[in-house]
C-alpha positions in Angstrom: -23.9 -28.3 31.9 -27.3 -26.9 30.9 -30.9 -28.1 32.8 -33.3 -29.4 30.5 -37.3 -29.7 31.4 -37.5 -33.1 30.8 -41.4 -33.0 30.6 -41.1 -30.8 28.2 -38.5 -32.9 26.6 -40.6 -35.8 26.4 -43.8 -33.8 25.3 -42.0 -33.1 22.3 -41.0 -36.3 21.5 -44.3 -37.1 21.9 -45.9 -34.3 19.5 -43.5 -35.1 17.3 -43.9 -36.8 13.7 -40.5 -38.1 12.5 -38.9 -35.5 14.0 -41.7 -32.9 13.2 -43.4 -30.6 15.1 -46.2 -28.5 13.4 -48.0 -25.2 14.8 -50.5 -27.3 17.1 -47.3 -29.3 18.8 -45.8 -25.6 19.0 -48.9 -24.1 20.9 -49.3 -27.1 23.2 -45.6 -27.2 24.1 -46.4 -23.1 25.2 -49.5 -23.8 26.5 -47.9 -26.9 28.9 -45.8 -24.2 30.6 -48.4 -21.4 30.8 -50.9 -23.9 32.8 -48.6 -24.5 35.8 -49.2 -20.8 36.9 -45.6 -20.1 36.9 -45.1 -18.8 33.7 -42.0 -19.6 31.9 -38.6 -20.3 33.6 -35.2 -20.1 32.2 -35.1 -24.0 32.3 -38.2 -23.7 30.3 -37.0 -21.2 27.8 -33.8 -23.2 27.2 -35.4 -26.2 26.6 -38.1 -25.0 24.1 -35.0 -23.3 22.4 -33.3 -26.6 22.6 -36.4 -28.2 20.6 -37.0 -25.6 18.2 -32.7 -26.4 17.2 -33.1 -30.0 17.3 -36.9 -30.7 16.0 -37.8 -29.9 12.0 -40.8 -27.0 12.7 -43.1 -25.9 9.8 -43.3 -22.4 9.5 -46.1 -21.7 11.3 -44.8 -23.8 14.1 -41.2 -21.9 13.9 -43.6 -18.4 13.9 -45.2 -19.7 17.2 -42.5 -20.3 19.0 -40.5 -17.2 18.2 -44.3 -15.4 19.1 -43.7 -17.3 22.6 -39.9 -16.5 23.1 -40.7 -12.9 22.3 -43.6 -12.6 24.7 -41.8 -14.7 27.8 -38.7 -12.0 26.9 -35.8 -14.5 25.1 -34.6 -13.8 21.9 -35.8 -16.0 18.7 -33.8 -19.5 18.2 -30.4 -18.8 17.5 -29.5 -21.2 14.7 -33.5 -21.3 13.0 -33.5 -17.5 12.6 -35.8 -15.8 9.8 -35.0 -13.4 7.1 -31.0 -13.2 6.3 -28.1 -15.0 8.0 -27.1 -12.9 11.6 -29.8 -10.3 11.4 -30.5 -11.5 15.2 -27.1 -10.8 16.9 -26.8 -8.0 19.0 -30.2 -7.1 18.9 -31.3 -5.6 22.7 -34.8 -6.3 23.8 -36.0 -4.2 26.6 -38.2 -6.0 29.1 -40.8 -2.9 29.8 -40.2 0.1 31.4 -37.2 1.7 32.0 -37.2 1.1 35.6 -36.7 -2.8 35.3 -34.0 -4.9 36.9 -32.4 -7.2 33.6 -32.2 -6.2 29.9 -32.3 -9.0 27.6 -30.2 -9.1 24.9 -30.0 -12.2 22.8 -31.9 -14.1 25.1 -29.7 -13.0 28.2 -30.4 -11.1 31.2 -28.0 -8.7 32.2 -27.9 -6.3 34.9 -29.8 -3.0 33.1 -27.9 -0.5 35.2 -24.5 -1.0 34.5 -25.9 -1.7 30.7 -26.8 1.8 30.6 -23.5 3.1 32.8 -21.0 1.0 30.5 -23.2 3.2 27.3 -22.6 6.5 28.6 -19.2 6.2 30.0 -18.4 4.8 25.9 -20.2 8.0 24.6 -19.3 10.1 27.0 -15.4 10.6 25.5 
C-alpha cells in the first residue's frame, strides 16, 4: 500500500472549504513541511500529490503546488495537469548536475547511471 502523512492529511482537511483548498491552504500545506528542517520526503510528496488529486484547488492554489513539486524534484499532479491532455508523460527532469545519484522522471527516482547506459547502448546501434 502507499504511506500517507497523516498530519498533512488532516491539515488539509482542515484548510479545506467544502472540499476546497485555495492558494493560502496550498502555501501552508508547503510551508508545514519546510518548517520541520527536513525538507520534503517521499511520504510527503505523495501525500500532497494525493491532496492536490482528491481536493478541488483554484488555480492559484493548483500553480503553487506544482511551483512546490517542481522545486522538491516530483513531477506536477498526474491527473490535474495544465495545458493539453498527456503533455506531462515522459517528461525527464534532471535533479542538478550531471554528477547526481537519481533522475526523476515523472515523479520517480531512478538510478541516473544506468538511465544514461540503457540511452547509449539504444543509440549506439
Amino acid at each position: 500500500g502507499v504511506k500517507y502523512d497523516r498530519a498533512l492529511l488532516e491539515m488539509a482537511e482542515e484548510l479545506s472549504s467544502g472540499g476546497k483548498l485555495d492558494a493560502a491552504a496550498a502555501q501552508r500545506l508547503w510551508e508545514s513541511r519546510v518548517a520541520d528542517g527536513r525538507g520534503v520526503t517521499e511520504t510527503e510528496l505523495e501525500t500532497l500529490r494525493y491532496i492536490m488529486e482528491t481536493y478541488k484547488l483554484d488555480k492559484k492554489a493548483q500553480a503553487a503546488m506544482d511551483k512546490g513539486l517542481a522545486a522538491a524534484g516530483g513531477a506536477k499532479s498526474r491527473s490535474l495537469g495544465g495545458s493539453g491532455s498527456g503533455s506531462g508523460s515522459g517528461k525527464r527532469k534532471k535533479s542538478g548536475s550531471s554528477d547526481d545519484y537519481y533522475q526523476i522522471i515523472d515523479g520517480v527516482k531512478y538510478d541516473r547511471a544506468l538511465l544514461e547506459m540503457a540511452e547509449e547502448l539504444s543509440s549506439g546501434g
